[in-house]
Every structure is written in structure tokens, then in C-alpha cells.
Backbone as a ProteinNet text record, in pm:
[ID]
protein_1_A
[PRIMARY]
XXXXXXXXXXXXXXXXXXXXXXXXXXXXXXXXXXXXXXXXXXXXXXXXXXXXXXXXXXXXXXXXXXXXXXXXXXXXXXXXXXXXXXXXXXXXXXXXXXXXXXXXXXXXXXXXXXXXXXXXXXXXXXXXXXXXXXXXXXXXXXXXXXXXXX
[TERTIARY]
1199	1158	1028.1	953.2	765	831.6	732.3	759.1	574.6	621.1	451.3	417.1	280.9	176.9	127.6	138.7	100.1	-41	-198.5	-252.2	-360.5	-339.7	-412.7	-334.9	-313.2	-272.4	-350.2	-366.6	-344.1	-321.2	-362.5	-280.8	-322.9	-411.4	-438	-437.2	-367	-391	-291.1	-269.5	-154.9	-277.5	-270.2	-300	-201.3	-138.4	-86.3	-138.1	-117.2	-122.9	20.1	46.1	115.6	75.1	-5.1	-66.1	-86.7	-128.4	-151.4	-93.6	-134.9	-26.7	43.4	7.6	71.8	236.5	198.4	305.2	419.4	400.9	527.8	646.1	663.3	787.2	850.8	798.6	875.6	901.2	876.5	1001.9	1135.6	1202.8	1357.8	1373.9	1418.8	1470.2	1618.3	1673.1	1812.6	1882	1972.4	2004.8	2122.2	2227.4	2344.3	2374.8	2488.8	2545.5	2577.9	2551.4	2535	2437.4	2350.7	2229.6	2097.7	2053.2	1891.1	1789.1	1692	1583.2	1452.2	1441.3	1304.3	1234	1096.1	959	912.6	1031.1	1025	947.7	880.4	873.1	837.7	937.4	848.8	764.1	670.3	550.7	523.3	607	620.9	669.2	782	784.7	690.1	647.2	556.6	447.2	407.8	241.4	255.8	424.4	449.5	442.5	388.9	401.6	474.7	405.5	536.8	554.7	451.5	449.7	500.8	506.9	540.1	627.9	601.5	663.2	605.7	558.9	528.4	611	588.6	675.9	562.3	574.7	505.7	605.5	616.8	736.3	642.9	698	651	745.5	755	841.2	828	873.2	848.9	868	848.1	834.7	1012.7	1061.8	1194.3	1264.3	1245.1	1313.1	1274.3	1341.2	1324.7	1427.1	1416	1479.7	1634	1685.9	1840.1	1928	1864.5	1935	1899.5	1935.9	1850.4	1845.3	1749.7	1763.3	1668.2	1695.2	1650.2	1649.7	1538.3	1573.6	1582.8	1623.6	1699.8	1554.8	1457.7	1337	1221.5	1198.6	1086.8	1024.5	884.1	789.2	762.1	730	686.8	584.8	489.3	318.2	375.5	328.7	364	265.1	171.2	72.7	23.3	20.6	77.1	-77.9	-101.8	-170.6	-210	-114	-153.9	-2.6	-36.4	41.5	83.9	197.6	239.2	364.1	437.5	607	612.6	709.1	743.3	828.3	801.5	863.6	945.6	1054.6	1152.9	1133.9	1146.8	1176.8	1251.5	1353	1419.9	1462.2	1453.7	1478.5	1352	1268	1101.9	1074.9	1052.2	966.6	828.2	751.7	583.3	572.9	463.5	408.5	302.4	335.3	240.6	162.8	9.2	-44	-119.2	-221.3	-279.5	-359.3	-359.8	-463	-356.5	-219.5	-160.8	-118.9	-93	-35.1	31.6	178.6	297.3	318.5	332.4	409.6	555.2	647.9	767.1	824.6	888.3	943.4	1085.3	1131.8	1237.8	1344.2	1392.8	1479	1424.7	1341.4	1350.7	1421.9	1491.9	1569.4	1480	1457.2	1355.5	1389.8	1321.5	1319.5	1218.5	1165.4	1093.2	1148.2	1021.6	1059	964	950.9	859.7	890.5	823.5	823.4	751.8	666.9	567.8	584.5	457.4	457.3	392.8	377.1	313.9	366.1	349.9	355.1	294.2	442.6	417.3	355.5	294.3	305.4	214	337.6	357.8	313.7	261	265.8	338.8	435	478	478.7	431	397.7	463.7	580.6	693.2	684.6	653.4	635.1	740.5	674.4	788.2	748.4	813.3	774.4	687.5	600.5	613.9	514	466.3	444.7	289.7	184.5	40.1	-0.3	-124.8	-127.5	-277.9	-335.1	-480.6	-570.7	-515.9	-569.2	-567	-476.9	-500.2	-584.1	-633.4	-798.4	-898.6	-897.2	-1041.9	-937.1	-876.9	-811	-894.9	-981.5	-1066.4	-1212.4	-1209	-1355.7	-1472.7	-1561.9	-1701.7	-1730.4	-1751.5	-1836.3	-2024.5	-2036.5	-2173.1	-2250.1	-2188.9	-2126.7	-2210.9	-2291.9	-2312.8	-2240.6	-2206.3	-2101	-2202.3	-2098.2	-2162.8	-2120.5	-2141.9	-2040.8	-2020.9	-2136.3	-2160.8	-2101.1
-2512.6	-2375.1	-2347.1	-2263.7	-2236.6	-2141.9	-2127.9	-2074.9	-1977.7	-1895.2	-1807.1	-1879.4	-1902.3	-2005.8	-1882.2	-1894.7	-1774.9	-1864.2	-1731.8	-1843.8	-1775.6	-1646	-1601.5	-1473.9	-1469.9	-1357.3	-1331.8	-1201	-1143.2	-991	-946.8	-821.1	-721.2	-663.7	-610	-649.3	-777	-793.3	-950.6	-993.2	-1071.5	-1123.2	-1242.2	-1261.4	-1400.7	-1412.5	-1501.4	-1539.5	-1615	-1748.1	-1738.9	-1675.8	-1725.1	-1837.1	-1842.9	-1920.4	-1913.6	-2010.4	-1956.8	-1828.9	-1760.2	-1700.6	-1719.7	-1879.4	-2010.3	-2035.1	-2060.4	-2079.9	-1984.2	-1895.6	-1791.4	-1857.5	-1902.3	-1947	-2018.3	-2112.8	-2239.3	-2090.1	-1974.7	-1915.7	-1875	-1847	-1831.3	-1725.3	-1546.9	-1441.1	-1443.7	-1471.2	-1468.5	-1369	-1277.1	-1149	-1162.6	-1253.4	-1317.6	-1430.1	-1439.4	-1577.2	-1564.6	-1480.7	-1479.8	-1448.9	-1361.1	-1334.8	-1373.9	-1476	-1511.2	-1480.6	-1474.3	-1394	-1562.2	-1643.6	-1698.7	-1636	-1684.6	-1669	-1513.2	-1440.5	-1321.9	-1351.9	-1294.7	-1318.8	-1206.3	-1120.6	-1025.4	-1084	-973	-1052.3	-938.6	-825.8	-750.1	-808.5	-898.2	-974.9	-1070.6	-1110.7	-1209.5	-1174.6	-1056.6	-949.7	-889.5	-819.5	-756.8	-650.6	-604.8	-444.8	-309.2	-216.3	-129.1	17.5	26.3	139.7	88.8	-18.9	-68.6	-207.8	-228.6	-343.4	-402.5	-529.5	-562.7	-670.9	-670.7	-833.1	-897.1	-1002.9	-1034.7	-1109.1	-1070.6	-1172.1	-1203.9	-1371.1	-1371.6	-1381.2	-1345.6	-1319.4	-1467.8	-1565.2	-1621.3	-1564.7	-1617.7	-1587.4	-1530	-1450	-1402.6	-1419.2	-1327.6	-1341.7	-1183.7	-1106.8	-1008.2	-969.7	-847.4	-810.1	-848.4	-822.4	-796.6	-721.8	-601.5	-520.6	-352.3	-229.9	-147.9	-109.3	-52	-44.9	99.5	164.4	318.6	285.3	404.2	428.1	536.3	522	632.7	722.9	666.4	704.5	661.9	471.8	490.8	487.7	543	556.4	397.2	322.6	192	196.3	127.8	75.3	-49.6	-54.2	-183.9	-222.8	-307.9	-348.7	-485.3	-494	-616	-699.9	-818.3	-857.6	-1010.6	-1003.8	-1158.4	-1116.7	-1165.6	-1156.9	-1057.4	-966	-916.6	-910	-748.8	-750.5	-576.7	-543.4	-424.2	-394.3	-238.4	-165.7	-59.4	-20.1	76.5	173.9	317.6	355.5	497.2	540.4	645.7	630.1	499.9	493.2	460.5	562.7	527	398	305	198.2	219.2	107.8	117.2	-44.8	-60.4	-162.4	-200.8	-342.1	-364.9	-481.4	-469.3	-635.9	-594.1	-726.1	-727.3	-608.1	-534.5	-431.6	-286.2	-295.2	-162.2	-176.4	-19	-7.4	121.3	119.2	213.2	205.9	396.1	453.8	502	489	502.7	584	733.8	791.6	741.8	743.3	696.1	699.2	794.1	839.3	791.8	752.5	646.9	516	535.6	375.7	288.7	203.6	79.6	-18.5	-104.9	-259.9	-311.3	-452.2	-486.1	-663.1	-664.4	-750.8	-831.6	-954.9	-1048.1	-1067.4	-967.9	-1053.2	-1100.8	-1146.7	-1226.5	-1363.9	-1434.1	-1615.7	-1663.6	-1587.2	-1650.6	-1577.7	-1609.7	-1546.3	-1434.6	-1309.4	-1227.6	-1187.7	-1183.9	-1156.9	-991.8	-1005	-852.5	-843.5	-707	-710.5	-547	-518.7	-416.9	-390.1	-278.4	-194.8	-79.9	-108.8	41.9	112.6	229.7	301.2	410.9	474	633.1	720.6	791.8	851.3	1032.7	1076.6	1198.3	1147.6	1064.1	1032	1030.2	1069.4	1085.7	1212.3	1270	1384.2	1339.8	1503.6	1506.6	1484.3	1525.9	1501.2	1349.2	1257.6	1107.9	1045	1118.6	1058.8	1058.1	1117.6	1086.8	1038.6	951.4	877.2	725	694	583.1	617.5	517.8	577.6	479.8	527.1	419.6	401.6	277.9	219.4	228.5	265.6	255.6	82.5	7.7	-150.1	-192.6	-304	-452.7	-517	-554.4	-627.6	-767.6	-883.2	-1013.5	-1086.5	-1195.1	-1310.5	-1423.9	-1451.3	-1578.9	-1564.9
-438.5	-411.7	-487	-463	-481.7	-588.7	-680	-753.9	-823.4	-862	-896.3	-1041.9	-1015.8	-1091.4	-1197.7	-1327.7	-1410.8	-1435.9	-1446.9	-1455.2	-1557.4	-1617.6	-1734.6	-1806.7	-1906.2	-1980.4	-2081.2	-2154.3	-2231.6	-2267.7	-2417.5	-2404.9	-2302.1	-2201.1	-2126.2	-2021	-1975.2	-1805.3	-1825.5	-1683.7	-1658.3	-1495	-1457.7	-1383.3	-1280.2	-1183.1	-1119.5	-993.7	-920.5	-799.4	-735.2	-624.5	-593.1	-424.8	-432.9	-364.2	-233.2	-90.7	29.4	102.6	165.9	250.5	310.2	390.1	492.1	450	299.7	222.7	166	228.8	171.2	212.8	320.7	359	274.4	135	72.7	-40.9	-57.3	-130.7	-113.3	-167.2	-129.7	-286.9	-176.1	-271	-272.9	-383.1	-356.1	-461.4	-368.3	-403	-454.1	-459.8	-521.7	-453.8	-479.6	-344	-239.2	-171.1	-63.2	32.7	-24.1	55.9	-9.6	52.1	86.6	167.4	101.3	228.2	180.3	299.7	280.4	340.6	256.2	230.6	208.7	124.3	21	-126.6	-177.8	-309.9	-393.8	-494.7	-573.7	-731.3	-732.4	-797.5	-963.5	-975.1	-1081.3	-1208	-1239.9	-1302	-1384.1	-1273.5	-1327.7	-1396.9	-1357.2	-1356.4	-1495.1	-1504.1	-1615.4	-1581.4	-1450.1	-1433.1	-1493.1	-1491.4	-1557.6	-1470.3	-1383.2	-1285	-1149.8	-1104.5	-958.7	-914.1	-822	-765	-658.6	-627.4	-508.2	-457.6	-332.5	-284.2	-134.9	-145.6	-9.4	65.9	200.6	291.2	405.9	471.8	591.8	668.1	787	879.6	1019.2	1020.9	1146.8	1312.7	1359.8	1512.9	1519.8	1608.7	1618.1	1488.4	1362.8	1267.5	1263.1	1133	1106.9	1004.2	920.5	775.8	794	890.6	922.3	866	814.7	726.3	732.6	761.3	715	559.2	506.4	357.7	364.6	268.3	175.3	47.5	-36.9	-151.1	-207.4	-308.2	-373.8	-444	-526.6	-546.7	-559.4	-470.6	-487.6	-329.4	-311.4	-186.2	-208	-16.6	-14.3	70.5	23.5	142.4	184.9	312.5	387.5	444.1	407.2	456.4	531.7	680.3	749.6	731.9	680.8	684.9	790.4	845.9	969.4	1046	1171.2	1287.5	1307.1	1450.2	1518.7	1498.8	1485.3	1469.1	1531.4	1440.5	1484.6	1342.6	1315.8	1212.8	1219.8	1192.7	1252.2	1129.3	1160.5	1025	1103.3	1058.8	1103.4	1294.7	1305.9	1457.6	1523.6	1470.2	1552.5	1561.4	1644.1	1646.1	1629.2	1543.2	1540.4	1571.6	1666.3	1650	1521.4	1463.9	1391.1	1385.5	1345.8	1326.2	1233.7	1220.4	1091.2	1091.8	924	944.5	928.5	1010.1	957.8	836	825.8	725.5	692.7	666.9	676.2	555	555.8	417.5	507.6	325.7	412.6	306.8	269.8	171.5	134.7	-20.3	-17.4	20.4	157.9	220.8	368.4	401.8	570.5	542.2	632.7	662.1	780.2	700.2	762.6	782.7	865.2	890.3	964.3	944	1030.5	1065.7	1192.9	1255.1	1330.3	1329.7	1382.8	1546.6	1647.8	1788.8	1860.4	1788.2	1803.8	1811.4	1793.9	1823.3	1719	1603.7	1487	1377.1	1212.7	1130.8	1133.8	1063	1042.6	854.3	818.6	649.8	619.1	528	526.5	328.3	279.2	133.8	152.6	53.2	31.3	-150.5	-154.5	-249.6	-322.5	-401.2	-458.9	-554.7	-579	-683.7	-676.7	-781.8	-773.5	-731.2	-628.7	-509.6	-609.7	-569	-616.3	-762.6	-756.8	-896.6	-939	-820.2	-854.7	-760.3	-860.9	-828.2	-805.8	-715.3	-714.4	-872.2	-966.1	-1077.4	-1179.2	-1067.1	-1142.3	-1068	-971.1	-880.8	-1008.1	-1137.1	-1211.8	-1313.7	-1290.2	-1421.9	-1497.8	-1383	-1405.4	-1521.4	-1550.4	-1655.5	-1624.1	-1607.9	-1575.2	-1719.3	-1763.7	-1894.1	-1823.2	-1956.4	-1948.9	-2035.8	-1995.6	-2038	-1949.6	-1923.6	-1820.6	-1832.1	-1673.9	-1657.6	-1668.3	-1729.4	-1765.7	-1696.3	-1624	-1600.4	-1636	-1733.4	-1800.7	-1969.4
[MASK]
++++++++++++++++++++++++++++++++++++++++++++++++++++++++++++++++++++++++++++++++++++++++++++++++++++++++++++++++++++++++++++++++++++++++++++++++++++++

């Protein structure tokens, strides 16, 4: 099983590899003993995050979540980045390919699904719903610094 490549730390930043997108499939998320999801992988762990969660899945040709799922509080971005599926959320069907991208509050029940003829890969994005305001838009600070690269 693939496993995420840690490939710089320190005290302000965490950086990982989890490598091709091709390759999502050689992961395997396993939720106890009985349920596996390949070519799932979450990547918060590894990062060290402390505000979010991400996961990237690819979906093959006729495969899809097989589950509906909600949450209790956090909002999710779903951002399809290669191939063709379809996303359910409250019943609605959306078509999706590369390029969308669905918000879903923590009370839609979702799923998606590959019906397509190629990989689907998907990145999803979880935070706490309710949790940025118009006023953490100037939370960034410009240095008056040159940036170096050498």
C-alpha cells in the first residue's frame, strides 16, 4: 500500500508527496475491518494541520462512494480535478468534470460517482462550517522582505 512521502518539516510548515495523481489508486483508506475505500487518501495527518482536513480519491470508471454520508459540523469543497462523474447532494444530481467545484454544508447528504471511461480524481477540502468571516479576508500580511531563491 502507497503511503505519503514526508518530504520537509519544520516549526512553521510541514511539506509532503503524495505523489502522481495516476497513482491514487495503490492507496487503501481503511475505516475498520470491514470497510475499505481504494485510492482514498487523507493528507491532515501528515501536514499536521490544525484548522482542516483534506483527502484526495480517485474514482475508476463505474465505481462510486457507495455510501451516503453528512456532517455533523464540518462544510466540504469538492474539487474534481480529471475525468467525468456525477455528484448527488440532497437528491439533486450535478454533473461533474475537471474544473468543478462543489460546496456542500454539513447537513447535505452526498455522494459521488464515476460514469465515465476514465479516472475520476477528486480533492476534498473540510473545515468548520461557519468558521471565516468577511474580516479574515485581511488576515494575510505582505512583508516588505525580497523574496530570494538562492
Amino acid at each position: 500500500m502507497k503511503q505519503i512521502e514526508k518530504i520537509a518539516t519544520a516549526e512553521n510548515f510541514t511539506a509532503v508527496n503524495i505523489g502522481n495523481l495516476s497513482e491514487l489508486g495503490e492507496y487503501v483508506l481503511q475505516f475498520g475491518p470491514e470497510i475499505k475505500i481504494p485510492g482514498k487518501i487523507f493528507g491532515g495527518t501528515a501536514l499536521q494541520t490544525t484548522g482542516g482536513e483534506f483527502s484526495f480519491q480517485l474514482f475508476q470508471p463505474g465505481t462510486e462512494t457507495g455510501f451516503l454520508h453528512s456532517h455533523k459540523k464540518h462544510e466540504e469543497l469538492y474539487f474534481f480535478l480529471a475525468g467525468n462523474g456525477e455528484f448527488q447532494v440532497d437528491g439533486e444530481i450535478i454533473p461533474v468534470k475537471e474544473g468543478t467545484v462543489v460546496r456542500v454544508a454539513p447537513e447535505g447528504i452526498r455522494a459521488v460517482r464515476n460514469n465515465g471511461d476514465t479516472p475520476l480524481i477528486m480533492l476534498c477540502v473540510q473545515y468548520l462550517a461557519d468558521s471565516f468571516s468577511t474580516q479574515d479576508t485581511l488576515d494575510g500580511v505582505i512583508l516588505n522582505t525580497p523574496v530570494k531563491w538562492e
